[in-house]
C-alpha positions as CSV (number, residue, x, y, z in Angstrom):
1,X,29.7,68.5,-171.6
2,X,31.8,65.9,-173.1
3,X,34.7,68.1,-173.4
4,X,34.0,69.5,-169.8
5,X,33.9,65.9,-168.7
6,X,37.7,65.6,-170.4
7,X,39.3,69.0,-168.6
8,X,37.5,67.8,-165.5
9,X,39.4,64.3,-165.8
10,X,43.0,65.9,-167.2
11,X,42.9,67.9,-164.2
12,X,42.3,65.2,-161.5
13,X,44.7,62.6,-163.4
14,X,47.4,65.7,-163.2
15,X,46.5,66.6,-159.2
16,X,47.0,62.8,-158.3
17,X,50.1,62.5,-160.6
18,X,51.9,65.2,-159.0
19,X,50.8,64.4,-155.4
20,X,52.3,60.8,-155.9
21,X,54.8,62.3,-157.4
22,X,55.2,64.7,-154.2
23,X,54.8,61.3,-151.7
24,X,57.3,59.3,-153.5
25,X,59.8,62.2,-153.8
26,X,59.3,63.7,-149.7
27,X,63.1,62.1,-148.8
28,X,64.5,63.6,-151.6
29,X,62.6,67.0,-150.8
30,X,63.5,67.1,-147.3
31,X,67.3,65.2,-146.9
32,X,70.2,66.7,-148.8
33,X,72.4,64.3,-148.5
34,X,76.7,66.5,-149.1
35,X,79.7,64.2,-149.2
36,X,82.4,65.3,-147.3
37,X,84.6,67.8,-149.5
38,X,87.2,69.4,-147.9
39,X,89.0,66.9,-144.5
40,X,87.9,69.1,-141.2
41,X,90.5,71.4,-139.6
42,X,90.5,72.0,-135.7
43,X,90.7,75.6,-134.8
44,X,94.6,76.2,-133.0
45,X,95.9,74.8,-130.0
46,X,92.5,72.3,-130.5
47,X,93.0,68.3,-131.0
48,X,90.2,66.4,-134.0
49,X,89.3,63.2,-133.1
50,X,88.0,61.2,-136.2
51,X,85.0,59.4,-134.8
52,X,82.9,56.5,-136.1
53,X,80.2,54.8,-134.1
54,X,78.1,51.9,-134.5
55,X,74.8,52.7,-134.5
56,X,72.3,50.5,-132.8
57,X,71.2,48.6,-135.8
58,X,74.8,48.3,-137.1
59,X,75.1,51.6,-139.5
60,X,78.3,53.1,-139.3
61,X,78.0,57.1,-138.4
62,X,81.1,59.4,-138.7
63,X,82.0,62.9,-137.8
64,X,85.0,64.4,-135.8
65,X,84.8,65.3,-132.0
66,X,86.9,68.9,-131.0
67,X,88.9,69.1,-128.3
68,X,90.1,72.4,-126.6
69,X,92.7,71.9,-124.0
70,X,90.5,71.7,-121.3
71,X,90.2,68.7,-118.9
72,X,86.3,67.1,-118.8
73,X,85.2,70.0,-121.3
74,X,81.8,70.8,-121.1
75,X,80.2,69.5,-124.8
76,X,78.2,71.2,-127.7
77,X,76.4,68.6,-129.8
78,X,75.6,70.3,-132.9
79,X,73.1,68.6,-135.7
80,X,73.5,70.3,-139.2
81,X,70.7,71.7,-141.6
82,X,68.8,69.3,-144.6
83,X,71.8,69.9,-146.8
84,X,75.2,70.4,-144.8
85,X,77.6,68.0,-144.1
86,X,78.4,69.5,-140.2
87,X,82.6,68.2,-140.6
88,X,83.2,71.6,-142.6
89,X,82.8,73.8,-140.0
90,X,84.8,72.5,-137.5
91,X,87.7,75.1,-137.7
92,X,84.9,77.2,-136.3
93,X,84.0,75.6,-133.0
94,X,85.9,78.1,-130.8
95,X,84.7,81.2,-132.9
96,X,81.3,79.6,-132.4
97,X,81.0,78.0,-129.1
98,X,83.9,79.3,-127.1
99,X,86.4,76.5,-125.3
100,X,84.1,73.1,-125.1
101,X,84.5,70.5,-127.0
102,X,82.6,69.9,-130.1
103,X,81.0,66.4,-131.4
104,X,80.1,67.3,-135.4
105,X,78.5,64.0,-136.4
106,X,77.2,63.7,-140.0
107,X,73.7,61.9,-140.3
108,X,72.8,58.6,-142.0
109,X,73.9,58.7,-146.1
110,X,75.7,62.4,-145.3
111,X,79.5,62.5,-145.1
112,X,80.9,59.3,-144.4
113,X,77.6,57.9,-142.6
114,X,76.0,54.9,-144.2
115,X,72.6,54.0,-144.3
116,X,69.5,56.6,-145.6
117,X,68.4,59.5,-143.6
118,X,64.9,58.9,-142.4
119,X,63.4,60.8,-139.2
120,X,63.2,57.8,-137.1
121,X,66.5,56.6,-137.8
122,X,68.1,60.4,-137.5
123,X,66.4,60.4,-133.6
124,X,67.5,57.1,-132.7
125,X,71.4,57.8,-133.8
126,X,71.0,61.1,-131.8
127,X,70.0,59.4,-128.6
128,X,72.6,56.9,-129.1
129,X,75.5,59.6,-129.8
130,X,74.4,61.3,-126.9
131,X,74.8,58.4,-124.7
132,X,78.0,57.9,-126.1
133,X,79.4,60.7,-125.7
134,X,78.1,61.5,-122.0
135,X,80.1,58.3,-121.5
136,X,84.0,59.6,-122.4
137,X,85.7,60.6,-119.9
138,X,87.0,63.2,-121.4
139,X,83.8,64.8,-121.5
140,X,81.3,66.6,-118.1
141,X,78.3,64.7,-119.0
142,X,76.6,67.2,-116.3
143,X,77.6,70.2,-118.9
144,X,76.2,68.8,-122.5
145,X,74.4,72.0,-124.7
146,X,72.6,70.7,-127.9
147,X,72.7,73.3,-131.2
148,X,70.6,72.7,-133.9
149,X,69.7,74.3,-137.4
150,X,66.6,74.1,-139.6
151,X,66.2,70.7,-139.8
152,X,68.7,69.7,-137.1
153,X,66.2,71.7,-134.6
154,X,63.9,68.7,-134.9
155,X,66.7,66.3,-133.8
156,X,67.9,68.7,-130.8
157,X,64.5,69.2,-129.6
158,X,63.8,65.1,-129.1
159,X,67.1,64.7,-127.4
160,X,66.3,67.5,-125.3
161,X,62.9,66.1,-124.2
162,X,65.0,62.5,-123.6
163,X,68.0,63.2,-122.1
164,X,69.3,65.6,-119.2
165,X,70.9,69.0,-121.3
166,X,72.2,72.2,-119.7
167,X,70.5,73.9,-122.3
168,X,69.4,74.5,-126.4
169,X,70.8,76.7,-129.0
170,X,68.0,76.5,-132.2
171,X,68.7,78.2,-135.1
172,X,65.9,79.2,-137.5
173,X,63.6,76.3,-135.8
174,X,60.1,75.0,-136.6
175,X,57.1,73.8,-134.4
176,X,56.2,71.3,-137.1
177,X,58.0,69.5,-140.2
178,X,53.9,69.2,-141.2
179,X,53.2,73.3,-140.6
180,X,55.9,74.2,-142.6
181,X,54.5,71.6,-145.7
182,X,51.1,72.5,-145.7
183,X,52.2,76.0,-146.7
184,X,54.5,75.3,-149.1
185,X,51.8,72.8,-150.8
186,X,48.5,74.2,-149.6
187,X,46.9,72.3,-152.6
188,X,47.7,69.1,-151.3
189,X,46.8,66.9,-148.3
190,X,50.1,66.9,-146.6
191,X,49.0,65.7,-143.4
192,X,48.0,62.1,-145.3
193,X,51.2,62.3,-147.3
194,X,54.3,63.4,-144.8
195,X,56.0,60.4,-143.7
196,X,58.6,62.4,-141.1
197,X,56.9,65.1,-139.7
198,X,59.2,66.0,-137.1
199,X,56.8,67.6,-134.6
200,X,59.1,69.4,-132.2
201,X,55.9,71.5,-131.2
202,X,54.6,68.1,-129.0
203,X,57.6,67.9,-127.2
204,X,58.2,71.3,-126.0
205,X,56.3,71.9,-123.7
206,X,58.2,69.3,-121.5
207,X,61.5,70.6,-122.0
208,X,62.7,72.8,-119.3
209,X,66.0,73.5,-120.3
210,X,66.8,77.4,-121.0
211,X,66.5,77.4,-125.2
212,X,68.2,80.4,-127.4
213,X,66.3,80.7,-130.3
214,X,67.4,82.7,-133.5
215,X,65.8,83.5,-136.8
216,X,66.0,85.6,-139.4
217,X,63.6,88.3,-139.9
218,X,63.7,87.8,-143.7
219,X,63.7,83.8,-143.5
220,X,61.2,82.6,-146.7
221,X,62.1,78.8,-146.5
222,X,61.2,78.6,-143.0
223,X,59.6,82.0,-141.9
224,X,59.5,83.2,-138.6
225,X,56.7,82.1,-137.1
226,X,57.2,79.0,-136.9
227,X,60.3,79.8,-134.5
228,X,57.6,81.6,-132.6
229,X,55.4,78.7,-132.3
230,X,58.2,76.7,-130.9
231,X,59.2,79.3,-128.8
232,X,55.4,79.8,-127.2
233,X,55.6,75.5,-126.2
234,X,59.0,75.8,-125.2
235,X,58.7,74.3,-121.3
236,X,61.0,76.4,-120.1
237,X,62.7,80.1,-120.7
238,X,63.4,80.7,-124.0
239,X,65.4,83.8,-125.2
240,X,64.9,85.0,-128.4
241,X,67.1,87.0,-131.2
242,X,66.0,88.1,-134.2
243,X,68.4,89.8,-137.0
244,X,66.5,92.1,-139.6
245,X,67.5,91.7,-143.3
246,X,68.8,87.8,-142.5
247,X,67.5,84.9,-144.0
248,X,67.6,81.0,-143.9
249,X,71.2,80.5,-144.9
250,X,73.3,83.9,-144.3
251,X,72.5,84.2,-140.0
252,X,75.8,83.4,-138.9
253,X,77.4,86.2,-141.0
254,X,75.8,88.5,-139.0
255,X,78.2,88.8,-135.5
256,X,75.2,88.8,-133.3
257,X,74.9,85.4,-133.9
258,X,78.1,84.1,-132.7
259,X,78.3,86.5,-129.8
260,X,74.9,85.7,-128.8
261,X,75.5,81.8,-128.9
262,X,78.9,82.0,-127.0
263,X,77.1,84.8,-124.7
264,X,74.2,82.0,-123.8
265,X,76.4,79.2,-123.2
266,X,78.3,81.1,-120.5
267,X,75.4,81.7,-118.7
268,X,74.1,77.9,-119.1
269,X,77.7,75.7,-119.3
């Protein structure tokens, strides 16, 4: 008994370890955080705009708005996955999204944003980019289309449900920052422990904005299901497209993707 007594303690002194070691380490689990490596490139015939906003408590956020030679260009906002710092992609707004401008701003503590990423700070920056950028005249504040990835699908869908958008683009999206934790660590009481759980599934059903949502058939880090979750609360039409032999990271080397993005926002910009 004595020695049953011992395992029995080891074990419970090693759960709690590792679930305080889980709680204290969830920001570093869940935001990447990428300087900015190589300076953004506009796609030909495009003009970059370096941008750097204030946000509302004072934290400088910075990114690069794209340009295509069109007056009042309809606008993509696009918010990045857990670990990409959204600048590099810029040569690929027109491959991706056709001629409308392009407003690529990194989150808090990624590229050349201060401050730390946290999900209550990453909404409130969103909302206040959005009004910002509704306001340029440059810009048809009537024609604004949000694209999101992974984690970035939980910042689109809050704007979505808070501001007037023409329609959604999510790519490999999730009902629930808290679904997709309880199965990665069914062993632990996640739903005490998650301090941004990023439930897009609450907000859905009061969106009714068209979505596009895209997934990959062979997605492990954020399987498919969960798109299909989001996709049944969606508020209003949602088309779907999934690509077989895809995962999490690889979708937009498949050409479907592209096509079907740039296909979508012609019907909806």
């Amino acid at each position: 008994m004595p020695l049953l007594k011992a395992v029995l303690l080891a074990i419970a002194v090693g759960y709690v370890a590792i679930a305080a070691l889980v709680w204290l380490a969830q920001e570093r689990l869940i935001f990447m955080p990428v300087a900015v490596r190589v300076p953004p490139q506009a796609p030909a015939g495009w003009r970059l705009e370096k941008v750097s906003v204030a946000a509302t408590d004072g934290t400088a956020l910075a990114g690069v708005l794209l340009l295509p030679a069109v007056p009042r260009s309809p606008l993509v906002i696009y918010y990045g996955g857990n670990a990409e710092e959204v600048t590099a992609s810029a040569s690929l707004a027109q491959a991706e999204y056709g001629a409308r401008a392009v407003l690529l701003m990194n989150y808090r503590g990624y590229g050349e944003s201060g401050g730390k990423p946290g999900e209550k700070a990453l909404l409130a920056d969103a909302l206040h980019l959005f009004d910002w950028a509704a306001a340029r005249p440059d810009i048809d504040p009537s024609r604004i289309a949000l694209h999101g990835r992974s984690l970035g699908t939980a910042v689109a869908v809050p704007v979505a449900a808070a501001r007037s958008v023409k329609c959604v683009v999510l790519t490999s999206p999730f009902a629930s920052a808290l679904d997709v934790a309880r199965e990665i660590y069914p062993w632990l009481p996640v739903s005490w422990m998650l301090r941004h759980p990023f439930d897009s599934g609450r907000l859905a059903p009061r969106i009714h904005a068209p979505a596009l949502m895209l997934a990959g058939e062979d997605d492990t880090i954020i399987p498919k299901r969960h798109s299909d979750r989001l996709a049944a609360a969606w508020g209003g039409p949602v088309e779907r497209l999934s690509l077989p032999g895809f995962g999490h990271n690889d979708l937009d080397l498949n050409p479907r993707y592209r096509e079907a993005i740039r296909a979508f926002l012609e019907r909806c910009l």
